[in-house]
N, C-alpha and C positions, 0 to 999 in steps of 0.2 A: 696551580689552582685554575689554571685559563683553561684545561678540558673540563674541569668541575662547573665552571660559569655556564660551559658549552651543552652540556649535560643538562643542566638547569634551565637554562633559555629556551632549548628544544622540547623540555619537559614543557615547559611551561604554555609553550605557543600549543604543542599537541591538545592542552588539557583546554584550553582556551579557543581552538577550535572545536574540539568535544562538545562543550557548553554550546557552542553555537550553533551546531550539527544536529544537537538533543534537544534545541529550544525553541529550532526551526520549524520541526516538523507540526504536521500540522495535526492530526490525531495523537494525542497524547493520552497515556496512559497513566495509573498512579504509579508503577515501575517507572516513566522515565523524567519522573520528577525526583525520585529519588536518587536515580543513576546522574540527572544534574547536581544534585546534592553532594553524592558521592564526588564528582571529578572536582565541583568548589571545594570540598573541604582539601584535595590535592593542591588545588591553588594557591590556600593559604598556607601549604605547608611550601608551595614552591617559593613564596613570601619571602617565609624561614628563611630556605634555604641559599637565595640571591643574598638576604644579609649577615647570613654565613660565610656563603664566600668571600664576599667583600670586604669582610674582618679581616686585619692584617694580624692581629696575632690571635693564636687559634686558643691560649686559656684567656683572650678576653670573654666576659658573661655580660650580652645585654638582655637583659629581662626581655624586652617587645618580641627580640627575634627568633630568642630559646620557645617563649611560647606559643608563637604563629606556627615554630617548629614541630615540637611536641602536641600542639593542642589538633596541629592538624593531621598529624598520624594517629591522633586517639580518634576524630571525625570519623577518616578513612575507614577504621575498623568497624566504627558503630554502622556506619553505613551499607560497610559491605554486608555484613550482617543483613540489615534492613531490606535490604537488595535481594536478598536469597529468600526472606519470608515473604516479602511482597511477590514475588516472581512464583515460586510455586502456591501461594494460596490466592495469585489474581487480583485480586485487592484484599486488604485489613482494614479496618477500623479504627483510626487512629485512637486512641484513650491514653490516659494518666501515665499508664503504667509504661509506656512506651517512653516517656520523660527519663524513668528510672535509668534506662541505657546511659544517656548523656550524662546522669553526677560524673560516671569515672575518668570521661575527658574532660568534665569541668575541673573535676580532681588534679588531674594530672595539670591542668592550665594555675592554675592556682601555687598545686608545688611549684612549679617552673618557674614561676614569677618573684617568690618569696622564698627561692632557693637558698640565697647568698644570706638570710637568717638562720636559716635551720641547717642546711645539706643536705638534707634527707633523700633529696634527689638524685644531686651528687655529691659527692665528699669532695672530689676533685674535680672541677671543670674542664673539658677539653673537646674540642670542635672534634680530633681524630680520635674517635671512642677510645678503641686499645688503650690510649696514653690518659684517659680521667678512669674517677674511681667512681663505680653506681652505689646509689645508697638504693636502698630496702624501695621507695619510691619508685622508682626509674622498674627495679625489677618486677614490682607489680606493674606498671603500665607497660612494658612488652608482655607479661604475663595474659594479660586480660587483652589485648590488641590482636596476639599471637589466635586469641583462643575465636574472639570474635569473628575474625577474618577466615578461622578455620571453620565454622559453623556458616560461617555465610555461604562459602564456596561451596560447601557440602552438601545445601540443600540447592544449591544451582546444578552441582552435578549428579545428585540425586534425581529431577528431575530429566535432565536428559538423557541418563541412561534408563531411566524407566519409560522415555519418550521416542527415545529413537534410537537406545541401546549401547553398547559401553565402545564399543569402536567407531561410532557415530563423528560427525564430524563438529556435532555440538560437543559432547563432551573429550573428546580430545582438546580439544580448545579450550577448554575453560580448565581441563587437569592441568595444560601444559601454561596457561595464564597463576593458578594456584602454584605452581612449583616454582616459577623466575624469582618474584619477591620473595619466596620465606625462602631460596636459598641464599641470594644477596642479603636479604635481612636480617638472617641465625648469624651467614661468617662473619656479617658487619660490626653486630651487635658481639660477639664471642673475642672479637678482632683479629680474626683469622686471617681477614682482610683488611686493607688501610682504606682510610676515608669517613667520611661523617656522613650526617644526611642526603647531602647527594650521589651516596654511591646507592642510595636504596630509592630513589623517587624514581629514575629511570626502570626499574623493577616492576614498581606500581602502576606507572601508565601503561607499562606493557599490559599488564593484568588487566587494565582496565580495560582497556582498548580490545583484548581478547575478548572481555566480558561481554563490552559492546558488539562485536562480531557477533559471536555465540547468540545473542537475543535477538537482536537487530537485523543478521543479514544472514543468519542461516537457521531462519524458521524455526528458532524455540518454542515463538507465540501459535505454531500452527494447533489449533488443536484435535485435525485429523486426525494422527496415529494415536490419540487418546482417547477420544468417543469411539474408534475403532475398537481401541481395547477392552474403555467399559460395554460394548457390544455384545465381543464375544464373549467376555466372561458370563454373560446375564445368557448365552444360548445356554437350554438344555443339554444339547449332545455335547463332548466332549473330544476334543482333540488335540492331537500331538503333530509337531513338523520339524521332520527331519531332513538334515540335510545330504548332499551326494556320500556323504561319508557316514553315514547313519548316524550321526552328533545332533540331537534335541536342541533347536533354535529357536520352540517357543511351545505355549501348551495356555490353556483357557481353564478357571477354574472348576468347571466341570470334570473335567479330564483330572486333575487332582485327586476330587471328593470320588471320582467312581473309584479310578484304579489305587488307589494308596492315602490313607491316610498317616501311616506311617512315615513312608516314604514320597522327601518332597519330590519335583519334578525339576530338575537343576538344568537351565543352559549348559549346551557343550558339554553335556555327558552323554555316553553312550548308550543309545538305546537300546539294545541287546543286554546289555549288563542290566541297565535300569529294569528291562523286564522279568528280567530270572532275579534278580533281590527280590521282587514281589514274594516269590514264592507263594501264587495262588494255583491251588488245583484249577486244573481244565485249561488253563491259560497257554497255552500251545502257542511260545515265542518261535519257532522254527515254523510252523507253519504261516504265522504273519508275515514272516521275514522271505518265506515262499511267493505269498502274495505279493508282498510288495515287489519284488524281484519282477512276477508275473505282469503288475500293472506297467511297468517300466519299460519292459519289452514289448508290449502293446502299446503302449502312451494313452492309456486310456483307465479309468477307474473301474477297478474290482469291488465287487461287497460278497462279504460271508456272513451266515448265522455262528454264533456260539453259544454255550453254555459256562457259565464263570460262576464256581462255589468260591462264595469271600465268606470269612467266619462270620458270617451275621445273615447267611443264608445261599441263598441262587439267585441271579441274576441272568435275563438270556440279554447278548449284544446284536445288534446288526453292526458290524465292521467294516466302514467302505476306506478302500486306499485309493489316494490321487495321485499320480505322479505332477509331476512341475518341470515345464520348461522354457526356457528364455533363448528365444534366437535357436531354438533346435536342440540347446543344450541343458543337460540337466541337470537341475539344481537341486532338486528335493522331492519328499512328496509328504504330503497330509494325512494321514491317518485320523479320522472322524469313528468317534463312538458313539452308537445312538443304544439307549436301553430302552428294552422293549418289552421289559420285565411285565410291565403292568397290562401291553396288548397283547400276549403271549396268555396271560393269567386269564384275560375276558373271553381270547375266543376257547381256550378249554372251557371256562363257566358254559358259554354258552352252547358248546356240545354236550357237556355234560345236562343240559338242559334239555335241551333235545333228544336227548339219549332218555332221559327221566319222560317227558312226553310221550315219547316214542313209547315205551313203555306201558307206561300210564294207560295209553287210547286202547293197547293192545287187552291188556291184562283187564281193566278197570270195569266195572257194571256202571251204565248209566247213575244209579244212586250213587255207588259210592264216588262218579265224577261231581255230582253235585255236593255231593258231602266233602268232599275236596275244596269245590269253589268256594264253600259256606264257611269252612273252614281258613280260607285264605281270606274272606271278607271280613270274618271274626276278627283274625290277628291283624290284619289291618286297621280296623277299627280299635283295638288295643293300642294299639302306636300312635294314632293320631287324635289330633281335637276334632269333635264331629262337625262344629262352628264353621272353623276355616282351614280345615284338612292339612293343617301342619302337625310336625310331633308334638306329642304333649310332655304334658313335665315328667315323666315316670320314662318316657324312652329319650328323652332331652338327657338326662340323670346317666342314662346308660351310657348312651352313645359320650356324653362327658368322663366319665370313667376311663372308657377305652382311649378313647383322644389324649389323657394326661397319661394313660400307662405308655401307650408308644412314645409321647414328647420326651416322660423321663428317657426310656430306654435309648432313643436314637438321636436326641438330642434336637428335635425339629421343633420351628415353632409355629404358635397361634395365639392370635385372638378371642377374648371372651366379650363380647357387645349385650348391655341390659336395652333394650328400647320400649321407652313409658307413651301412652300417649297423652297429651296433657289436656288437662280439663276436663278429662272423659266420665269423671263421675257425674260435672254440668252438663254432659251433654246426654246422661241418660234421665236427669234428675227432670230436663228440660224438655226434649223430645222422646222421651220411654225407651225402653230396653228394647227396642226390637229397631229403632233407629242406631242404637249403638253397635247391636250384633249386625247390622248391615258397614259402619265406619269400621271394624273389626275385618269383617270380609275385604272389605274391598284394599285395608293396609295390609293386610297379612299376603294378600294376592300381590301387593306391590315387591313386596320383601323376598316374597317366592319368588319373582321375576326375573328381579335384582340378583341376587345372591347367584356364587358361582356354583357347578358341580361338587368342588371340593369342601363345600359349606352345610354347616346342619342348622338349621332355623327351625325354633319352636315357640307355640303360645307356651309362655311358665308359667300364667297365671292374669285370669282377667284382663286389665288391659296390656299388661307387661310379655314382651318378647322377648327372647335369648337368641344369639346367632355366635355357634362360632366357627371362627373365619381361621382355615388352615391354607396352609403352601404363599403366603404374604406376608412381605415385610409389614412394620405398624405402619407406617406411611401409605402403602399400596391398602389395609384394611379400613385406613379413616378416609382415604378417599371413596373408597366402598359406599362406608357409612354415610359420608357426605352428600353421595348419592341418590341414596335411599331418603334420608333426611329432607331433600328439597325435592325428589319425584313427589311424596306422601304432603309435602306443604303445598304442592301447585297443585295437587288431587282437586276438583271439585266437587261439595256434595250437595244436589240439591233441595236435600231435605235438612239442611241444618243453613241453607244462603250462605255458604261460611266455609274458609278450609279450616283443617286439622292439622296440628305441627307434632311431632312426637323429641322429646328428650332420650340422650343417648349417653351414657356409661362405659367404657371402655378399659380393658387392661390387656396387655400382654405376659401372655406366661412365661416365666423362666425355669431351667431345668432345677426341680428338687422343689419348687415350689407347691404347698398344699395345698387341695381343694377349696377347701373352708376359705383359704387367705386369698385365694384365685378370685371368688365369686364375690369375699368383702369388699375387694379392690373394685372390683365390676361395678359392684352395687353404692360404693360411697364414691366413684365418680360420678354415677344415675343421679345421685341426691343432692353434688353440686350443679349438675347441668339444671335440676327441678328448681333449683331455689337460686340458681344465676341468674335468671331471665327465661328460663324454658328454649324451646328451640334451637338445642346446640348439643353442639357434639364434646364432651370432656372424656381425656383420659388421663390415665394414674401415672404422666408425663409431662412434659411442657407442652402437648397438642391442646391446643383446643381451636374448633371449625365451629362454624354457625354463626345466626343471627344473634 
């Protein structure tokens, strides 16, 4: 028993320096209140453990020591737990339901104490597991300790390999902390091997003490290589990086959505293979592979044009390759895909325009060029409101048609925004209709302003606007609208001494969703913004912006 004491003593001083180490410091975070949490509840089990050894016969049972023992291995678990969701989600909010965790170590304290009525715990008592008998008790609380412990660890090493990758020096560390205890813990407990509690505490401060590393001194908290990451994913172009052996070491989800939706884009797979799986026409894997070879022996970046039919049409690429090196030597290179589908598509329009011109001045009689002009001024004036020269509701209707057929088919989304402006019947009732067609003008100018390329805004109807807003998430569209919403409140007008605030309605589409149900969502969040207080922005969401 004197290397069990010894074992315990050093456990104990380690976990006892820990606390002191974690309690010292002077920026704390809500992680390292819990990691002091964590190494106390080891304390108490080291408690346990000293009046374990100090038992000279090993089927004596003292209640206090059994459950300093046990209650603080059920602690450790809940903790570790706790440890891993505080850690990747930053902080949480502690509430009720977080209480839930602790009944099963209160359970488990309670059996242990009130064993020697029931058994349930154990049938037979015995400090050297192997030689007692577990009851049904005992097997749920390794059961649920086992599981908690496995879930903690999981989302710690979850985040470091999504942080700094799976050979990382975070999460080796915290695999190889995960693996000491649950293998001394299963033979301990199975009794594969001899000994009681203290052959499993030396385990767990290993673990811990890993843990501490892992977080502590090799920059878990950095959050560099992660705002890096949600960076690239958010670029348009898409890219792949490979390394000297042409094995894919990373890719942004651009690079996904263009080449394959099919097929994912896997670390340490080969890139040659991964491109001929595509199986897309025009996709010429021997000729990039040309390329890149080419930039490699230059040390310098290539770019080519392509042509790529994927079954949902043609796409043209500009394709630049980077080689990569370190100290002279090379390690990879980048592959960057830019589609250029949409610049390729405007400069034919616009020769084809010019071609039609061209044309046109040649072939054309003076009349019929003006019969031309008359005619483009006509259907212009078909499209818009003559008021304030936005679409009116009849080409608002179309351009909405088109917008939900592409969303069904390609799966993309948008926004439909109603904007009312409020009081406007007082304000023609009060200063005439020719003051209110000038507050008309000059919001509708606002909104034109505002509003991106990618957006269609119309008058629907007297004072009522439509805007919808495509290529944004709902967050990136109500800050939009948010925007709109307070330029048009700080507007001054000074025939009214007064500004104008408008109410705003908002929903987003989802795939398969109807018209009719698209525009009621739109329209019966317009009608709480109207009757909330005015001046705010509601959507068919938990969003709501404004005054």
């Amino acid at each position: 028993m004197g290397i069990s004491v010894i074992l315990v003593l050093i456990s104990t001083i380690i976990i006892l320096t820990s606390i002191i180490y974690v309690g010292t410091r002077k920026s704390k975070k809500q992680f390292h209140y819990v990691y002091m949490m964590l190494v106390s509840s080891v304390l108490i089990w080291c408690i346990g453990a000293l009046g374990e050894v100090a038992t000279e016969d090993v089927y004596h049972f003292d209640p206090f020591i059994q459950t300093c023992n046990y209650f603080g291995i059920a602690l450790v678990s809940v903790f570790i737990l706790l440890l891993g969701v505080v850690f990747t989600h930053t902080r949480i909010v502690i509430t009720s339901r977080f209480a839930l965790l602790f009944i099963l170590p209160i359970g488990s304290a309670i059996a242990v104490a009130t064993n020697e009525r029931h058994h349930l715990f154990m049938k037979v008592f015995c400090i050297i597991i192997k030689d007692a008998v577990l009851g049904p008790l005992m097997w749920a609380h390794y059961i649920y300790c086992y599981i908690f412990i496995a879930i903690g660890m999981s989302y710690l090493i979850k985040y470091a390999v999504n942080n700094s990758g799976l050979f990382s020096k975070q999460a080796m560390t915290l695999v190889a902390g995960m693996c000491t205890p649950l293998a001394i813990n299963v033979l301990t407990s199975f009794g594969i091997i001899s000994g009681g509690c203290y052959s499993t505490i030396p385990g767990i401060v290993i673990m811990i003490l890993l843990i501490g590393i892992a977080t502590l001194k090799l920059d878990m908290f950095n959050i560099v290589p992660i705002a890096l990451q949600k960076i690239v994913d958010h670029i348009s172009d898409g890219f792949i990086v490979i390394d000297e052996n042409r094995k894919i070491i990373d890719s942004n989800k651009a690079a996904q959505l263009w080449l394959s939706d099919k097929h994912e884009i896997r670390r340490n797979q080969d890139f040659k293979e991964f491109m001929d799986s595509l199986k897309i026409e025009n996709l010429d894997t021997s000729k990039l592979l040309d390329y890149i070879k080419m930039s490699f022996e230059k040390k310098d970046s290539i770019s080519f044009d392509t042509l790529i039919k994927f079954e949902n049409g043609i796409c043209y690429f500009n394709i630049e390759v980077t080689p990569m090196f370190s100290k002279n030597k090379y390690i990879g290179t980048i592959i960057l895909y830019r589609n250029t589908t949409k610049y390729i598509e405007n400069l034919q329009m616009i020769k084809e325009y010019q071609l039609l011109l061209e044309n046109n001045l040649e072939k054309v009689t003076r009349d019929k060029q003006e019969l031309l002009i008359r005619s483009a001024i006509m259907e212009k004036m078909s499209k818009t409101d003559a008021l304030t020269d936005m679409y009116n509701h009849r080409t608002f209707q179309e351009y909405f048609d088109t917008i939900i057929d592409q969303a069904s088919r390609a799966d993309n989304r948008f926004q439909l925004a109603l904007l009312d402006i409020d009081n406007f019947k007082k304000i023609n009732d009060t200063f005439g209709h020719s003051v209110g067609d000038i507050i008309l003008k000059r919001i509708s100018s606002i909104i034109k302003t505002m509003v991106t390329v990618d957006d269609i805004s119309a008058r629907y109807g007297g004072e009522e606007f439509a805007l919808i807003l495509t290529n944004k998430t709902l967050e990136q569209s109500l800050a939009l609208l948010e925007s709109i919403r307070k330029a048009i409140q700080d507007e001054s007008h000074i025939e009214l001494n007064s500004n104008v605030t408008v109410s705003v309605g908002v929903h987003e589409y989802y795939k398969g969703e109807p018209k009719e149900e698209l525009f009621n969502k739109a329209d019966e969040a317009l009608y709480k913004a109207k009757h909330s207080g005015k001046n705010k922005i509601v959507a068919s969401t938990v969003y709501n912006l404004g005054l």
